[in-house]
PDB file of N, H, CA, C and O in Angstrom:
ATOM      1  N   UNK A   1      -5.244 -26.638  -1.708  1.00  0.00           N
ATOM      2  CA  UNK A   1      -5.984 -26.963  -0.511  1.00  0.00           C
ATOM      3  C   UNK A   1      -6.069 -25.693   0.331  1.00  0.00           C
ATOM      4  O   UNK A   1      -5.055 -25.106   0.709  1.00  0.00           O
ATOM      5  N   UNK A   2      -7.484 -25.226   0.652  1.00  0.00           N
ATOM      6  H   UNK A   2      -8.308 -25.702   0.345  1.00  0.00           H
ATOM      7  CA  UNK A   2      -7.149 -23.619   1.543  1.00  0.00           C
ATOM      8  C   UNK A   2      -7.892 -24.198   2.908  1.00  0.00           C
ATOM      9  O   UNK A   2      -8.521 -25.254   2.841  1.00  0.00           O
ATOM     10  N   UNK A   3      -7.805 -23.573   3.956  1.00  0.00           N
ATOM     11  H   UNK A   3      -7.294 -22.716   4.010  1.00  0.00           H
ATOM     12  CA  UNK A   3      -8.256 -24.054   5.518  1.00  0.00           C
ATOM     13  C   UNK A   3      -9.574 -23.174   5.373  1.00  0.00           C
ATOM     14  O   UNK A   3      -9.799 -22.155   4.721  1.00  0.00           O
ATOM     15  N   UNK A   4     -10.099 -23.687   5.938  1.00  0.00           N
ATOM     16  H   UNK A   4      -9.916 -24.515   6.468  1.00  0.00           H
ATOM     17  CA  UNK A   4     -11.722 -22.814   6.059  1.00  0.00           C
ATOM     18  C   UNK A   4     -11.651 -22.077   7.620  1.00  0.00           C
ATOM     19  O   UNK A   4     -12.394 -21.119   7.832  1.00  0.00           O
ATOM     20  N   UNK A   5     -11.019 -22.412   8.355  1.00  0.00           N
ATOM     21  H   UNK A   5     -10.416 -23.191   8.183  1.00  0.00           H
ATOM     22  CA  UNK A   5     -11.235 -21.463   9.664  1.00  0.00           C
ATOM     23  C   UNK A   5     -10.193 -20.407   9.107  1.00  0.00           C
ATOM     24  O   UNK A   5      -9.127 -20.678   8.553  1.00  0.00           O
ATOM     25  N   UNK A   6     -10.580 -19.471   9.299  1.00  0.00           N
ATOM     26  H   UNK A   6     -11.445 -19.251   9.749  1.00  0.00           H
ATOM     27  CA  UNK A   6      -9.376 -18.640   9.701  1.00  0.00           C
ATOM     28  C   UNK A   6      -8.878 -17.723   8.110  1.00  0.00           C
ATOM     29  O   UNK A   6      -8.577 -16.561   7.837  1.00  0.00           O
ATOM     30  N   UNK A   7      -9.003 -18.950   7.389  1.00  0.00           N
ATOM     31  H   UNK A   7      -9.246 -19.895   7.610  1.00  0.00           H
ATOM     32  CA  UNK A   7      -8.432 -18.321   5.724  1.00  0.00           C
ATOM     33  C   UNK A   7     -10.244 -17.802   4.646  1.00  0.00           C
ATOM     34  O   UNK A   7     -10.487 -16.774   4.014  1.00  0.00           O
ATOM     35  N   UNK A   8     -10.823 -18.628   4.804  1.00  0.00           N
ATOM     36  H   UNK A   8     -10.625 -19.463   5.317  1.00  0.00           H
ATOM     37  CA  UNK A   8     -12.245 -18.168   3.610  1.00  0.00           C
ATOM     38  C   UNK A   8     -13.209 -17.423   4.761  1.00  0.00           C
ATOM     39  O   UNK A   8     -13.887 -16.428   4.504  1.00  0.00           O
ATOM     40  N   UNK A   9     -13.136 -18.305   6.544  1.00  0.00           N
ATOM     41  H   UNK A   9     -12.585 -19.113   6.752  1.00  0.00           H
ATOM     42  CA  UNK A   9     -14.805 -17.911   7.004  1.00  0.00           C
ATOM     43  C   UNK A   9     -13.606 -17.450   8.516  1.00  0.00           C
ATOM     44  O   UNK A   9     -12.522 -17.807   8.977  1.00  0.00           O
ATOM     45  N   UNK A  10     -14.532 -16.609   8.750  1.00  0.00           N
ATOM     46  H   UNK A  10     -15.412 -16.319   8.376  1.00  0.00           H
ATOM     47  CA  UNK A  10     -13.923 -16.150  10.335  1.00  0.00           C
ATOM     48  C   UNK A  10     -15.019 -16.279  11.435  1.00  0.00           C
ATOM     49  O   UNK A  10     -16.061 -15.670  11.191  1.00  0.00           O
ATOM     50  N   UNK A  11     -14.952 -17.023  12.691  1.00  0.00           N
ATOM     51  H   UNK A  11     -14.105 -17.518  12.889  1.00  0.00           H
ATOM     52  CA  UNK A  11     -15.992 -17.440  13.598  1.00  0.00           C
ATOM     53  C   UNK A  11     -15.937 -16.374  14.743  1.00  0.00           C
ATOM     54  O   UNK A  11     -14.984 -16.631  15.479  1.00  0.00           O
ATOM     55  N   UNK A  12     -16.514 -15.450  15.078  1.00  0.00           N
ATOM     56  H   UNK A  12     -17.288 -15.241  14.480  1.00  0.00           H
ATOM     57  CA  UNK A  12     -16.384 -14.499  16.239  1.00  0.00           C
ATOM     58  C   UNK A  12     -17.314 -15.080  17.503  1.00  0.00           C
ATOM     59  O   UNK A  12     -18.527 -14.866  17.525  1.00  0.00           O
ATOM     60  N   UNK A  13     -16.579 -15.895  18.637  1.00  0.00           N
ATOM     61  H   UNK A  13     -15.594 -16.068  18.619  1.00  0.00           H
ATOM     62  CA  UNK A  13     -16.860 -16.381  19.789  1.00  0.00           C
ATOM     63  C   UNK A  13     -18.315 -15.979  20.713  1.00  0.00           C
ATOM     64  O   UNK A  13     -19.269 -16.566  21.223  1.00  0.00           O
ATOM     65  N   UNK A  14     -17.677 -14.295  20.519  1.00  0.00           N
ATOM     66  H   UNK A  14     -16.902 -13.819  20.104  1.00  0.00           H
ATOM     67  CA  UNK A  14     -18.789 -13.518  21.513  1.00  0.00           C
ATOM     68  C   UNK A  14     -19.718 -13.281  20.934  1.00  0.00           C
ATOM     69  O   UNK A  14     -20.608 -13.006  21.740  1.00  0.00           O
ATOM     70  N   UNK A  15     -20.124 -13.211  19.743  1.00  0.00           N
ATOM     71  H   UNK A  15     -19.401 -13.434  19.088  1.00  0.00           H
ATOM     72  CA  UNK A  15     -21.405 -12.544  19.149  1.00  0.00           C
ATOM     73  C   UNK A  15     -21.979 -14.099  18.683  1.00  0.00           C
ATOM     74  O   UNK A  15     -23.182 -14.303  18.845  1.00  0.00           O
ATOM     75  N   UNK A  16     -21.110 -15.218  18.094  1.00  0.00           N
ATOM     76  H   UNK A  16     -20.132 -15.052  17.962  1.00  0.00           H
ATOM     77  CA  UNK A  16     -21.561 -16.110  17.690  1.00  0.00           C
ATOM     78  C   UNK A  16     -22.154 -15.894  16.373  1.00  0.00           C
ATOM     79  O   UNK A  16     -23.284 -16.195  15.988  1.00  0.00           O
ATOM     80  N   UNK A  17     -20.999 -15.201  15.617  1.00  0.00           N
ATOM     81  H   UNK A  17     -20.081 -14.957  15.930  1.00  0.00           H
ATOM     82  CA  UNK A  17     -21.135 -14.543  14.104  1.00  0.00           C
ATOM     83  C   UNK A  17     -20.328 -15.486  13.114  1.00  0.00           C
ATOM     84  O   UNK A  17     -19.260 -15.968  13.492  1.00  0.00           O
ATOM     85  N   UNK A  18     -20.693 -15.678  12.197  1.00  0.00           N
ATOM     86  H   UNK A  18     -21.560 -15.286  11.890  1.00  0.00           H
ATOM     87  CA  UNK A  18     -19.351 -16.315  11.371  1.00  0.00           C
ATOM     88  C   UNK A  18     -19.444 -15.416  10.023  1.00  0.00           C
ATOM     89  O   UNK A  18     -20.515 -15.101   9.504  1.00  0.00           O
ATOM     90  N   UNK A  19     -18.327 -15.095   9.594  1.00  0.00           N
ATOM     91  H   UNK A  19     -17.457 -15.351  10.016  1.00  0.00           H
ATOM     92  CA  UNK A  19     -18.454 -14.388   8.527  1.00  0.00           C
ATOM     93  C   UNK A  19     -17.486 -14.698   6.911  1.00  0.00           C
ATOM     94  O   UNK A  19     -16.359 -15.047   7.264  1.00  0.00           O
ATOM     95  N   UNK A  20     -17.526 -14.689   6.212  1.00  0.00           N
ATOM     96  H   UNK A  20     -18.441 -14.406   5.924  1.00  0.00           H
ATOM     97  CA  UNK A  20     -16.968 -14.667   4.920  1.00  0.00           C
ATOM     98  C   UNK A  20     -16.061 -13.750   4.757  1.00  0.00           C
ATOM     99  O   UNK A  20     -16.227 -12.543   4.932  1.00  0.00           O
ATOM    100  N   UNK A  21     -14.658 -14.524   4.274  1.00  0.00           N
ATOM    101  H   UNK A  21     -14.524 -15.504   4.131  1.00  0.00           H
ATOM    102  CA  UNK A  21     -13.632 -13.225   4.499  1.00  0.00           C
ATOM    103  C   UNK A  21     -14.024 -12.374   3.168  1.00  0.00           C
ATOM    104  O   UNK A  21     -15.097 -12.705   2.663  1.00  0.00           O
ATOM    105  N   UNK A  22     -13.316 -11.338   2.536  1.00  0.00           N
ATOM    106  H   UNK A  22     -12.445 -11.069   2.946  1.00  0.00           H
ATOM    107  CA  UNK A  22     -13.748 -10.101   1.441  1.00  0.00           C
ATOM    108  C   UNK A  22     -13.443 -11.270   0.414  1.00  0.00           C
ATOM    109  O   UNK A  22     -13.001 -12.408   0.573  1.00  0.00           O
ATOM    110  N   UNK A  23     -13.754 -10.718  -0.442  1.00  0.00           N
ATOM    111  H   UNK A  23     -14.112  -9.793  -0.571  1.00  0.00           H
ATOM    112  CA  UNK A  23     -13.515 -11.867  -1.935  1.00  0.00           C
ATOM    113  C   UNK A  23     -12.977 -13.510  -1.954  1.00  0.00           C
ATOM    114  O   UNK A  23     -12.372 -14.139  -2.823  1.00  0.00           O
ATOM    115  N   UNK A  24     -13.399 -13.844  -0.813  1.00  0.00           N
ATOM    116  H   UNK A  24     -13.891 -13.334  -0.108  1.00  0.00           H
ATOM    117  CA  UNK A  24     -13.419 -15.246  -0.408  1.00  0.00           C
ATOM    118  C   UNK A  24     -13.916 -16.486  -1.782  1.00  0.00           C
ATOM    119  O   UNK A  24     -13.355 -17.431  -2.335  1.00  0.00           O
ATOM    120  N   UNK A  25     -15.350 -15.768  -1.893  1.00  0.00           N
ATOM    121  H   UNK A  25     -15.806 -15.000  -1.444  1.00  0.00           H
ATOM    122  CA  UNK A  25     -15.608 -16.332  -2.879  1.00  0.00           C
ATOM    123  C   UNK A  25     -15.437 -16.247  -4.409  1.00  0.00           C
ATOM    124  O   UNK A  25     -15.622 -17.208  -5.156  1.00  0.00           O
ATOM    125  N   UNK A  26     -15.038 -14.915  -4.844  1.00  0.00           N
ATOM    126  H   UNK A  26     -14.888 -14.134  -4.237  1.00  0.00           H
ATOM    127  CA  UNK A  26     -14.380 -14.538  -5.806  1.00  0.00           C
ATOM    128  C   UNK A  26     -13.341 -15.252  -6.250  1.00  0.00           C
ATOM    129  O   UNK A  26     -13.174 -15.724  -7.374  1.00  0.00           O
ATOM    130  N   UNK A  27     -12.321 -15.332  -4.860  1.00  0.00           N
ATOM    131  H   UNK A  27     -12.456 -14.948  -3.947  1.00  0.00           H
ATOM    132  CA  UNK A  27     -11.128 -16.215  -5.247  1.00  0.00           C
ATOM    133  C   UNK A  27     -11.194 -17.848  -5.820  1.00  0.00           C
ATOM    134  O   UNK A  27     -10.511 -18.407  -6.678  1.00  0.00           O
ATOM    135  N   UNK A  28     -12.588 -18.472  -4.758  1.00  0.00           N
ATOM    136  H   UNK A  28     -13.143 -18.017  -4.062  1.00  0.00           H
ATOM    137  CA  UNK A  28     -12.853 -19.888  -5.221  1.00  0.00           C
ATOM    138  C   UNK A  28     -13.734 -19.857  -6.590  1.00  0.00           C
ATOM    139  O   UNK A  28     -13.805 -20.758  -7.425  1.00  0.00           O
ATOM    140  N   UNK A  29     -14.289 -18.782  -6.608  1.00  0.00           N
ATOM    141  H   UNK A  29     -14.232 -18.050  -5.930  1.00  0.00           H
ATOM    142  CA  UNK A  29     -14.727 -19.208  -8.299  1.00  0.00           C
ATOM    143  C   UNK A  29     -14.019 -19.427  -9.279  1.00  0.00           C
ATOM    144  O   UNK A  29     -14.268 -20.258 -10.152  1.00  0.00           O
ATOM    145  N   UNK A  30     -12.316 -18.130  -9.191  1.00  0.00           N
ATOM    146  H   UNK A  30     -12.114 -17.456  -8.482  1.00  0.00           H
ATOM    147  CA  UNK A  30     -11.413 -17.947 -10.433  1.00  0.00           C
ATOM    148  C   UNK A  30     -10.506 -19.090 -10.147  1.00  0.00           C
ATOM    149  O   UNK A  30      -9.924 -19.600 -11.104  1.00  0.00           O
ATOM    150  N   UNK A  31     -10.357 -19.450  -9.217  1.00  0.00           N
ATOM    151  H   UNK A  31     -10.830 -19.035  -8.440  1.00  0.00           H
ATOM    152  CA  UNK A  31      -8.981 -20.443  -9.290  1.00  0.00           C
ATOM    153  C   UNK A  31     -10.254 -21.470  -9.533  1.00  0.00           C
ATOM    154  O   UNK A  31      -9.752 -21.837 -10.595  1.00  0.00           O
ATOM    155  N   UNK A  32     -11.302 -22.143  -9.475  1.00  0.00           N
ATOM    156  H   UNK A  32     -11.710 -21.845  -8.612  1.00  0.00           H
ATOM    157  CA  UNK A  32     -11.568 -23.298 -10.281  1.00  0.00           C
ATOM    158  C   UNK A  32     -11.562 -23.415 -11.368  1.00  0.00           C
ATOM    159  O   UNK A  32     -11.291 -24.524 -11.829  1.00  0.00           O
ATOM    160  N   UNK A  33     -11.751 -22.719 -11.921  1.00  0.00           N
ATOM    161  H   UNK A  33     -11.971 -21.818 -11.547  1.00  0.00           H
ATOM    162  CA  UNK A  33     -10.865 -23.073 -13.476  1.00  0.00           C
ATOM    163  C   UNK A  33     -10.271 -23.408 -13.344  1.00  0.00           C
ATOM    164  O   UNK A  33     -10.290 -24.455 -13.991  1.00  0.00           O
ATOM    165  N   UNK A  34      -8.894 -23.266 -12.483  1.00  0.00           N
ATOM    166  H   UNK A  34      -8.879 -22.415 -11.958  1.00  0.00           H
ATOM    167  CA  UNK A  34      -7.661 -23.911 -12.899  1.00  0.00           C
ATOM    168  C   UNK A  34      -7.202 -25.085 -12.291  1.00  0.00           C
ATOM    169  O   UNK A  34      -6.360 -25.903 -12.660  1.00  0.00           O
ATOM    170  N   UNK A  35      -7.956 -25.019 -11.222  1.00  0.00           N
ATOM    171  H   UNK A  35      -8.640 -24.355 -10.922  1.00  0.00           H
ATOM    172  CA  UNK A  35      -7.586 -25.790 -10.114  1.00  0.00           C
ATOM    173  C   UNK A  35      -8.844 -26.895  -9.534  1.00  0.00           C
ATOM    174  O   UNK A  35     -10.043 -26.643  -9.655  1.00  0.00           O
ATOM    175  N   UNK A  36      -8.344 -28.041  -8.945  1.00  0.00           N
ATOM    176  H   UNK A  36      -7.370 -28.246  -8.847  1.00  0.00           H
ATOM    177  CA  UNK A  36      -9.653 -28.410  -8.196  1.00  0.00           C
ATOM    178  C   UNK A  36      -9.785 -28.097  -6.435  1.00  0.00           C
ATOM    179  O   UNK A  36      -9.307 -28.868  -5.603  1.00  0.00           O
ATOM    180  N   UNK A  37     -10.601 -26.693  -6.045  1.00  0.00           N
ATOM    181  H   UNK A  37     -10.990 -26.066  -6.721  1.00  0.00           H
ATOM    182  CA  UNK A  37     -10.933 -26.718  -4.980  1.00  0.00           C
ATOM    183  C   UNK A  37     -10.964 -27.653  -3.879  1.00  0.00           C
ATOM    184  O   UNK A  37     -11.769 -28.580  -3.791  1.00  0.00           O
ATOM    185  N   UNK A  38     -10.204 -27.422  -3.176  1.00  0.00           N
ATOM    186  H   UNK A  38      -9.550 -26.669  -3.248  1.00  0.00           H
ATOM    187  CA  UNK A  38     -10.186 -28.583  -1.608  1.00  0.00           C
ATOM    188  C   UNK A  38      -9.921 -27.928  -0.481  1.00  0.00           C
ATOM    189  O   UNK A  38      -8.785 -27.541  -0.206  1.00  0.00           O
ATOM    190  N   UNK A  39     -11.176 -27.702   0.443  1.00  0.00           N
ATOM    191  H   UNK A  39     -12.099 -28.016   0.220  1.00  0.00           H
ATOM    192  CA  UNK A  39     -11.042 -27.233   1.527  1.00  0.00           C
ATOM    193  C   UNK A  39     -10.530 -28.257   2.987  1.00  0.00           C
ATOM    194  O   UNK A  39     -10.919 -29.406   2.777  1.00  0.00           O
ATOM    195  N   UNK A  40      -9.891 -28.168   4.169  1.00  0.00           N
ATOM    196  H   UNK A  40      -9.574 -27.235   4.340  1.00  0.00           H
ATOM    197  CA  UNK A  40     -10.022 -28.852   4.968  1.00  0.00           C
ATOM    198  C   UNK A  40     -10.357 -28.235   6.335  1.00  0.00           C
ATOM    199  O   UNK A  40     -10.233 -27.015   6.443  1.00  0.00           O
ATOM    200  N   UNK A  41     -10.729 -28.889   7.286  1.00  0.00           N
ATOM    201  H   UNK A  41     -10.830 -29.880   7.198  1.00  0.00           H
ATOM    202  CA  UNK A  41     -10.625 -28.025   9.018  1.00  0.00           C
ATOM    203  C   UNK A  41     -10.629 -28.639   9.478  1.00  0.00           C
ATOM    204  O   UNK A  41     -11.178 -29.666   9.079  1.00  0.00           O
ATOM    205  N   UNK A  42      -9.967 -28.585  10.865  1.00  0.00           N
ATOM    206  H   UNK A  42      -9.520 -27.751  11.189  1.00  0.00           H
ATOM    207  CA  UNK A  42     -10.104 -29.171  12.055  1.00  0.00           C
ATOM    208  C   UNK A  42     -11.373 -30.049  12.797  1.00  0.00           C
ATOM    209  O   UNK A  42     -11.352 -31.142  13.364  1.00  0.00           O
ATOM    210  N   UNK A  43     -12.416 -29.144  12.555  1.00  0.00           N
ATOM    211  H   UNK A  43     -12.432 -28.256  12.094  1.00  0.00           H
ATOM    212  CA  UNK A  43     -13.889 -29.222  12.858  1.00  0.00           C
ATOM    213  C   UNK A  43     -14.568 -30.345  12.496  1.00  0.00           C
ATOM    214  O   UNK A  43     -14.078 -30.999  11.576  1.00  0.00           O
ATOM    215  N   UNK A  44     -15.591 -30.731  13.002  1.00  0.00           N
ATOM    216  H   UNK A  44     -15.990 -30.200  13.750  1.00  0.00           H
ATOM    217  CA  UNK A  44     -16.757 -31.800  12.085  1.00  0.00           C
ATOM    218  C   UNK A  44     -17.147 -31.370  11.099  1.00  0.00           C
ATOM    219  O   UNK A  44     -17.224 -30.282  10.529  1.00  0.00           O
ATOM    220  N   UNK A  45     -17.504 -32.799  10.881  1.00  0.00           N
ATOM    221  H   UNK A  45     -17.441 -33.684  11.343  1.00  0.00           H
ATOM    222  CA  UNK A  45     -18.247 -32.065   8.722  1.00  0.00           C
ATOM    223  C   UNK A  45     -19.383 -31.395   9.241  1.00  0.00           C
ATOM    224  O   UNK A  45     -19.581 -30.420   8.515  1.00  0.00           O
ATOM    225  N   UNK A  46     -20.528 -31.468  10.475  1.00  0.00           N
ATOM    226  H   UNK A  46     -20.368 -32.259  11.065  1.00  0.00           H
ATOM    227  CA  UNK A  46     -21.769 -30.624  10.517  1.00  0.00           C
ATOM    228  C   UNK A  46     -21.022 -29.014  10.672  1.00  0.00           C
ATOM    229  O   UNK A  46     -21.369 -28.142   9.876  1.00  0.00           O
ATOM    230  N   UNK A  47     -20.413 -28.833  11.306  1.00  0.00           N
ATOM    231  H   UNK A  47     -20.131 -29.542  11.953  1.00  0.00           H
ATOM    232  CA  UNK A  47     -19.555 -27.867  11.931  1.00  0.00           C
ATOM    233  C   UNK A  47     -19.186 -27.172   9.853  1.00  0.00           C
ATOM    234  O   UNK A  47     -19.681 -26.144   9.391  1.00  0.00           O
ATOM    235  N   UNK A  48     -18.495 -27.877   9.289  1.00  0.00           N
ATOM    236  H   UNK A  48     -18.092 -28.713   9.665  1.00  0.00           H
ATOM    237  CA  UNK A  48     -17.804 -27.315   8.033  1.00  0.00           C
ATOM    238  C   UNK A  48     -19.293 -27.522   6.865  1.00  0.00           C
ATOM    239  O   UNK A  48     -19.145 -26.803   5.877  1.00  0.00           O
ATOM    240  N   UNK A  49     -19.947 -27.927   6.852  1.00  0.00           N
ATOM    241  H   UNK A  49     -20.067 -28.511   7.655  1.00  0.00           H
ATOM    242  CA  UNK A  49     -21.317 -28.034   6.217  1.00  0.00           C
ATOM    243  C   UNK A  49     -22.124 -26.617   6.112  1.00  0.00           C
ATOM    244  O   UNK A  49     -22.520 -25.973   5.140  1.00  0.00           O
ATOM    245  N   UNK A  50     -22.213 -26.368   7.752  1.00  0.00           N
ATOM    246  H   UNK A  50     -21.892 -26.891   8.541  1.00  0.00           H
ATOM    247  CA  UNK A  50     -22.699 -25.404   8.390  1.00  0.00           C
ATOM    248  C   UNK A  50     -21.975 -24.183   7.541  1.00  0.00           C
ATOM    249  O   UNK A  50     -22.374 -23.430   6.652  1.00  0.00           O
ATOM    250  N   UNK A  51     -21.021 -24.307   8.072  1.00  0.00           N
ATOM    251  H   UNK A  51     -20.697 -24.918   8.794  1.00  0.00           H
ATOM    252  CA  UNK A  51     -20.200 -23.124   7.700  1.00  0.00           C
ATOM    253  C   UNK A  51     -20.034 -22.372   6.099  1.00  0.00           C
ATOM    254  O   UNK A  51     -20.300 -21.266   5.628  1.00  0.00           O
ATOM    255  N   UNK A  52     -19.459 -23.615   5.604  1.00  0.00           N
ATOM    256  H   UNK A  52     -19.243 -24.513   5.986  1.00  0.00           H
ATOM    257  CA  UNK A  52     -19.938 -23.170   4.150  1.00  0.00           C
ATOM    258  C   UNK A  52     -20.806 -22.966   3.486  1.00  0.00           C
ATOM    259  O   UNK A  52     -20.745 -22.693   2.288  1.00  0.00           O
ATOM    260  N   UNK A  53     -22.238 -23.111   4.475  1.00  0.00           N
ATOM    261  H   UNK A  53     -22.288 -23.334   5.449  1.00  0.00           H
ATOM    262  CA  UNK A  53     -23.477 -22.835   3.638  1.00  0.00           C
ATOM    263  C   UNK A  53     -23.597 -21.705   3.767  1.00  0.00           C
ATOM    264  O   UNK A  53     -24.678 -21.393   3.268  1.00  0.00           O
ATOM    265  N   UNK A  54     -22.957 -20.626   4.273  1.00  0.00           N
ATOM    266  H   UNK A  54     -22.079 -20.879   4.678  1.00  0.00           H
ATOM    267  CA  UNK A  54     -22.810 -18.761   4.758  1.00  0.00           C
ATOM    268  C   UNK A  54     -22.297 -18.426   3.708  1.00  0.00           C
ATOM    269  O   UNK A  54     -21.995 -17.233   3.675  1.00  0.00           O
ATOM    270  N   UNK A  55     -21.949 -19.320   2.335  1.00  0.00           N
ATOM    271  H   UNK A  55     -22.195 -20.289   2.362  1.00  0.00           H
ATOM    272  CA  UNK A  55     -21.305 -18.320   0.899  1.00  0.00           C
ATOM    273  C   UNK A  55     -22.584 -18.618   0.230  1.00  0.00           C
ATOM    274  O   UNK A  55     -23.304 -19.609   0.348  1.00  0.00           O
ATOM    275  N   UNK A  56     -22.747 -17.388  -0.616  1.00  0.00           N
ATOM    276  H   UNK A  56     -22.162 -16.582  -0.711  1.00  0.00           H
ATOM    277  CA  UNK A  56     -23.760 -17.512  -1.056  1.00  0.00           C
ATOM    278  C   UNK A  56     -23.979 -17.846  -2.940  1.00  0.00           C
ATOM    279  O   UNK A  56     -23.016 -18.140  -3.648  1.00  0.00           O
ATOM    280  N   UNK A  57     -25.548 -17.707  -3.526  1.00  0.00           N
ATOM    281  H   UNK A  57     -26.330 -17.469  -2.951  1.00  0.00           H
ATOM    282  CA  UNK A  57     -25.105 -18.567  -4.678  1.00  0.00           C
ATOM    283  C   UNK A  57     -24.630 -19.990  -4.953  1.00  0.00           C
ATOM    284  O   UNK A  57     -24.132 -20.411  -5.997  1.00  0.00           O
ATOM    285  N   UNK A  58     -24.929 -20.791  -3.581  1.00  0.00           N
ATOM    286  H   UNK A  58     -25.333 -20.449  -2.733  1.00  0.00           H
ATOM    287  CA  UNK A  58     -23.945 -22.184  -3.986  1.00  0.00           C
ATOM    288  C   UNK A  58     -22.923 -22.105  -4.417  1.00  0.00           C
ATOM    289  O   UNK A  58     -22.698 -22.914  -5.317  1.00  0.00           O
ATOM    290  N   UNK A  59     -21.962 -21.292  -4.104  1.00  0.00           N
ATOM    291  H   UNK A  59     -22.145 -20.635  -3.373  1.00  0.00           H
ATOM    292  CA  UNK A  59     -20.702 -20.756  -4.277  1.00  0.00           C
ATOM    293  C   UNK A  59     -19.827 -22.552  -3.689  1.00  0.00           C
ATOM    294  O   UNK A  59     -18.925 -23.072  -4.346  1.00  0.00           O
ATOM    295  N   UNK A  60     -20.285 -23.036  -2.649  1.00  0.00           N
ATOM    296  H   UNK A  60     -21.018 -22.614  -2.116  1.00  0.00           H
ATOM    297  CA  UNK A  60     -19.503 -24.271  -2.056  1.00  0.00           C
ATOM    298  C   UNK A  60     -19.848 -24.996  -3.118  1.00  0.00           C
ATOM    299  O   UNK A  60     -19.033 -25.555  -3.852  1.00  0.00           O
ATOM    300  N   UNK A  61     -21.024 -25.023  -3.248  1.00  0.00           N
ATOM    301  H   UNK A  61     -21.686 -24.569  -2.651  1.00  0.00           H
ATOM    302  CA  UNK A  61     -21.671 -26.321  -4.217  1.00  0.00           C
ATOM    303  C   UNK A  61     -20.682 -26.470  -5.736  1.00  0.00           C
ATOM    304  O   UNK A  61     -20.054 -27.385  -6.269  1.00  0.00           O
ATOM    305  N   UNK A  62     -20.913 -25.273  -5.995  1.00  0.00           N
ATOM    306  H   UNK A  62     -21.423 -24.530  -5.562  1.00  0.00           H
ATOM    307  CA  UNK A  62     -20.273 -25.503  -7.466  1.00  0.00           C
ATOM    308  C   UNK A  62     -19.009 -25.299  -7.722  1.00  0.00           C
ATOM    309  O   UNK A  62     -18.480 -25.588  -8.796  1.00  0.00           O
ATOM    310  N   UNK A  63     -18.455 -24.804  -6.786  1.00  0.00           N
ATOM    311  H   UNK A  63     -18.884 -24.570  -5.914  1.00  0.00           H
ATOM    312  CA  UNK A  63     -16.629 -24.815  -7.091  1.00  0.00           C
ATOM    313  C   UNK A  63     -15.770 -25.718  -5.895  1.00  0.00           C
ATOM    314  O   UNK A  63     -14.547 -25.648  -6.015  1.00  0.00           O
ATOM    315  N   UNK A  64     -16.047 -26.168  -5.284  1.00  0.00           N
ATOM    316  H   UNK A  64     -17.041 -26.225  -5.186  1.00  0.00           H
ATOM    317  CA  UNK A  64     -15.464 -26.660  -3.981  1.00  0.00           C
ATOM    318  C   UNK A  64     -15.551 -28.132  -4.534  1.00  0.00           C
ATOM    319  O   UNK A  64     -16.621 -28.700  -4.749  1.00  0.00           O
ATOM    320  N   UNK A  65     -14.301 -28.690  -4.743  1.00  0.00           N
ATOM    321  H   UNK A  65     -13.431 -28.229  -4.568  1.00  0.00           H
ATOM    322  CA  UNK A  65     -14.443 -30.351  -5.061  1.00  0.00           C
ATOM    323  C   UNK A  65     -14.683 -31.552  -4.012  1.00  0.00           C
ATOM    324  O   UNK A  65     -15.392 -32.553  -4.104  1.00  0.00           O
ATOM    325  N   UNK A  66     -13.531 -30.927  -2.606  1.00  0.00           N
ATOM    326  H   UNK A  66     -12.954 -30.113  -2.531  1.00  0.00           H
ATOM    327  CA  UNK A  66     -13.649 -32.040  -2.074  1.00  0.00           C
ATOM    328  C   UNK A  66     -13.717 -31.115  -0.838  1.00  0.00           C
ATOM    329  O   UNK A  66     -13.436 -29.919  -0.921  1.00  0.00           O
ATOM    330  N   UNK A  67     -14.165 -31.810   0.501  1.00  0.00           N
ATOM    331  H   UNK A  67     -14.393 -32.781   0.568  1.00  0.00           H
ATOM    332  CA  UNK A  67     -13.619 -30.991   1.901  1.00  0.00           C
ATOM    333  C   UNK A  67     -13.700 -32.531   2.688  1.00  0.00           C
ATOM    334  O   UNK A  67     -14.327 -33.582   2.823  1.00  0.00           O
ATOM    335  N   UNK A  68     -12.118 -31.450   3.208  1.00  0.00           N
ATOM    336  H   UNK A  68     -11.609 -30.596   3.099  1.00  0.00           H
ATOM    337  CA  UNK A  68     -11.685 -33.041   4.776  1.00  0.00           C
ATOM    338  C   UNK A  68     -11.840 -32.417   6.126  1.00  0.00           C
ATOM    339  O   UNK A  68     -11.222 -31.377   6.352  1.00  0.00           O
ATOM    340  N   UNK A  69     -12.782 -33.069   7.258  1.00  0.00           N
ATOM    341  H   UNK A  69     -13.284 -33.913   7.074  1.00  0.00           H
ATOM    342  CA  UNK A  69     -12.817 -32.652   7.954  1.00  0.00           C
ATOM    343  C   UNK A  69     -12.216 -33.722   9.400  1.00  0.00           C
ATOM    344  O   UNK A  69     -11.590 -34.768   9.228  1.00  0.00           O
ATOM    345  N   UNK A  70     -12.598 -33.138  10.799  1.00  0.00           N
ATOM    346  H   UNK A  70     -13.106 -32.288  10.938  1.00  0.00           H
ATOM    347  CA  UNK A  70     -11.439 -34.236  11.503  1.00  0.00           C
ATOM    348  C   UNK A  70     -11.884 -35.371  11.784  1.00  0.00           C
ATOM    349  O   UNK A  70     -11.144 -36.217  12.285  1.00  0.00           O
TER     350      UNK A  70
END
């Protein structure tokens, strides 16, 4: 289970930037093989929807199994 604020996407307040941490998605491609992807956050699902649509390739779509949001 990895947190999406803070650990894959980083939200910068003042600019109103959100960004993809470095090999964020690298990491969720190789560990699905092994693993089943599960993200969670604090946030609403529009809020975590949103967010994960900033990886690119359908990178969420195709390796991400489940996400819990609040």
């Amino acid at each position: 289970m990895l947190d999406l604020d803070e650990t894959l996407l980083h939200f910068e307040d003042e600019s109103q930037l959100l960004l993809v941490r470095p090999d964020a998605e690298f990491f969720i491609e190789k560990m699905s093989h092994f693993y089943d992807i599960v993200v969670f956050t604090a946030g609403m699902k529009d809020y975590a929807d949103w967010a994960l649509s900033h990886f690119t390739d359908n990178a969420a779509e195709k390796y991400i199994s489940k996400r819990f949001y609040r």
